[in-house]
Every structure is written in structure tokens, then in C-alpha cells.
C-alpha positions as CSV (number, residue, x, y, z in Angstrom):
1,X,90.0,95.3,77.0
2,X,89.1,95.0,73.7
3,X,90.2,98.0,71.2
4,X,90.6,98.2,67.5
5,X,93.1,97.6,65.4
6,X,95.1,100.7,65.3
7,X,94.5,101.4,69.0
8,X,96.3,97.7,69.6
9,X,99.1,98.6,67.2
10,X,99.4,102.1,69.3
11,X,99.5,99.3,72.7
12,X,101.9,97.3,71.2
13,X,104.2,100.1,70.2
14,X,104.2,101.3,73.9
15,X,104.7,98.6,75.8
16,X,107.9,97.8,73.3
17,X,109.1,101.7,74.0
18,X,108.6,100.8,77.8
19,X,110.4,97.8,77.3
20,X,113.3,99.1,75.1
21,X,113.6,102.4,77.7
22,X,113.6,99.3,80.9
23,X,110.8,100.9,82.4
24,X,108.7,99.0,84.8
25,X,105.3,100.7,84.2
26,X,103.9,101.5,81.0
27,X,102.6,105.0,81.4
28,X,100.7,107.3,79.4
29,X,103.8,109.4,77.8
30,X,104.7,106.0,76.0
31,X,100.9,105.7,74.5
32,X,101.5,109.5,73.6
33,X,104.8,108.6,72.0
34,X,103.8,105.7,70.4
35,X,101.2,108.2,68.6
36,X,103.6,110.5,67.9
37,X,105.7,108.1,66.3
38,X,102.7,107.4,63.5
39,X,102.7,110.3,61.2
40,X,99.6,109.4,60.3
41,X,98.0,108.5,63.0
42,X,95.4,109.7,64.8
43,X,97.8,112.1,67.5
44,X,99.5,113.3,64.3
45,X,96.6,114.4,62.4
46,X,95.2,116.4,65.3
47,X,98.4,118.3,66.1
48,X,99.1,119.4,62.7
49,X,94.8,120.7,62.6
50,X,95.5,123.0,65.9
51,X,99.0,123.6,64.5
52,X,100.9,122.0,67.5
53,X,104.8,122.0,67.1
54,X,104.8,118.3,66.7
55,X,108.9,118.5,67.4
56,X,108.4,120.3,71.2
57,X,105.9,118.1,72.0
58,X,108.0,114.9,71.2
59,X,110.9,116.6,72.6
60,X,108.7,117.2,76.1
61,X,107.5,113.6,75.7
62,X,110.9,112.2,75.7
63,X,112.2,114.2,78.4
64,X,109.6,113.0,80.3
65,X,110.0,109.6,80.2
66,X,114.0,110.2,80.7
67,X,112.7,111.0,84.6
68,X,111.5,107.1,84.8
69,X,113.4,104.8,86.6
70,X,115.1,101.8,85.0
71,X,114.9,98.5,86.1
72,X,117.4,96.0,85.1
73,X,117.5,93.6,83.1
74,X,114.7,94.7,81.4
75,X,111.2,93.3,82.2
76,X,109.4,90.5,80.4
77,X,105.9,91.7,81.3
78,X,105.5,95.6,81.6
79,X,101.7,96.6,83.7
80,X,100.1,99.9,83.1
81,X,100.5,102.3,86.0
82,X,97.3,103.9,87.5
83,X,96.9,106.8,85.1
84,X,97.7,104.5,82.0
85,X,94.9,102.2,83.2
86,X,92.9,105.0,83.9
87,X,93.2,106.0,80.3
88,X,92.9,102.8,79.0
89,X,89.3,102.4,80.7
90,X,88.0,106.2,79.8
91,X,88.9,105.1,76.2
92,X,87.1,101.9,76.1
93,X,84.5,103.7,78.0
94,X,84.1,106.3,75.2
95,X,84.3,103.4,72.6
96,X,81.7,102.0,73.9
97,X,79.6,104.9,74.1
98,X,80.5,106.1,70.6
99,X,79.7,102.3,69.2
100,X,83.3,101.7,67.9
């Protein structure tokens, strides 16, 4: 899949947080936390336009991912679970159609 170059670093920043957490999926709550964590990032800019309360959403984001299980030790190589793939391709999908 090819993405830009923020959407990578958004990747990147997951698949660590799946890591650090000893996940064995990546999952879409650590792509949404990886957005939250930019303050300016893309996530960021649309919750402060609908006035979201940025600190209950992280808060329900990390209680989420507390329900996970952990493997241990932690993985080398951490594979997006169904619905993270499925997100993955809808946004490459849309990239596509949208030319970016």
C-alpha cells in the first residue's frame, strides 16, 4: 500500500504503540491514537472544528486498547487485524479516487 507521507508516519507511530502495549494485532484504536497523539495532525484539527473533547476521546481510546490481550515477549512483526486492513484499503481506496 502506498500512502503519503504523514499517513506513513501515522503507520509507523501505531505499529510502535502496538508494539510498546505487546499487542499482537495492530488495530484501528492504535491508528486513532497515533492521530491523537499529533496535535496537529489531521484527527486533531477535526476534533477541535466539531468541538470534540479531545481528552474523553483519548481517554476512551486508551481504555480500549487496555481490553487487548498481551503477548509476551513482545512481537517483532505486528499484522493488521481485519478491521485495520479494512481501513487501510477504504483509505487507499479513497486516495485513489481523490488523486492523492
Amino acid at each position: 500500500m502506498s500512502f503519503t507521507e504523514a499517513a506513513q508516519a501515522v503507520l509507523v507511530a501505531a505499529q510502535d504503540k502496538a508494539k510498546a502495549l505487546r499487542h499482537q494485532q495492530l488495530d484501528v484504536l492504535h491508528l486513532l491514537q497515533a492521530q491523537l497523539s499529533d496535535s496537529d495532525g489531521l484527527a486533531m484539527r477535526v476534533l477541535k472544528m466539531v468541538s470534540g473533547d479531545q481528552q474523553q476521546l483519548k481517554s476512551s481510546v486508551e481504555a480500549g486498547l487496555k481490553q487487548f490481550p498481551k503477548v509476551s515477549p513482545a512481537l517483532d512483526e505486528i499484522a493488521p487485524n481485519h478491521a485495520c486492513r479494512s481501513a487501510l484499503s477504504e483509505a487507499q481506496r479513497l486516495s485513489k479516487e481523490k488523486g492523492d
